[in-house]
C-alpha positions in Angstrom: -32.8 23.3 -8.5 -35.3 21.0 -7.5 -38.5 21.8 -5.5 -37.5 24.0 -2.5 -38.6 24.6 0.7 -37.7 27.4 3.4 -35.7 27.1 7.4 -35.2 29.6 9.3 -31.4 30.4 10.3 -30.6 33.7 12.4 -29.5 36.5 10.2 -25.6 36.0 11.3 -26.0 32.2 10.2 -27.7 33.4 6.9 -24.9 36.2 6.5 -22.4 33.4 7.1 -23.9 31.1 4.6 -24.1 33.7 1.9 -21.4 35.2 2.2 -19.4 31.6 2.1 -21.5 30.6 -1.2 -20.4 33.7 -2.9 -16.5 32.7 -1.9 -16.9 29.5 -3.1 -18.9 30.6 -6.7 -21.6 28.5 -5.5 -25.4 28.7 -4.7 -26.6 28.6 -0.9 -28.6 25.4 -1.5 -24.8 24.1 -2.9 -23.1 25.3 0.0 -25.3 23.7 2.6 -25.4 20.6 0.8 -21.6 20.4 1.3 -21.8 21.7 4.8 -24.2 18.7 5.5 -22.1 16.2 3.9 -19.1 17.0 5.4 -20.7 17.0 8.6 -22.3 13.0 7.9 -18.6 12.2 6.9 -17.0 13.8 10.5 -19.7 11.9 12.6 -18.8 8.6 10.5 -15.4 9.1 11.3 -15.5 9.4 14.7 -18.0 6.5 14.8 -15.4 4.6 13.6 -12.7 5.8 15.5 -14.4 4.3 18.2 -12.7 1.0 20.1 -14.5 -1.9 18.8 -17.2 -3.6 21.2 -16.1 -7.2 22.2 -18.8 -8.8 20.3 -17.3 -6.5 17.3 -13.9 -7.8 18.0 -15.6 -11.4 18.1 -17.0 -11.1 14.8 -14.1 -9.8 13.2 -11.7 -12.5 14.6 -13.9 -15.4 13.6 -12.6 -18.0 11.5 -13.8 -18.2 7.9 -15.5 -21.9 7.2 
């Protein structure tokens, strides 16, 4: 592990978090990692579940040339 640094999570969250790293055969610093990244793909998703803005649709309709 790189350099570290310390947050401060309630003791249920840190529970939670340990006790899911030890499921998973992973370290903590692993499991929020993943956490983290799976939370940056669900926001993507919904971002582009979005309806497009007209100037989006524009842009996307334009003719090559």
């Amino acid at each position: 592990m790189s350099e570290t640094t310390t947050i401060r999570v309630s003791r249920q969250t840190h529970g939670r978090i340990t006790r899911l790293a030890a499921q998973r055969h992973e370290t903590v610093d692993q499991t929020v990692d993943r956490a983290l990244r799976a939370l940056r793909q669900l926001s993507m998703g919904h971002e582009l579940n979005t309806e497009l803005t007209s100037d989006e649709e524009t842009w996307l309709n334009a003719e090559l040339g």
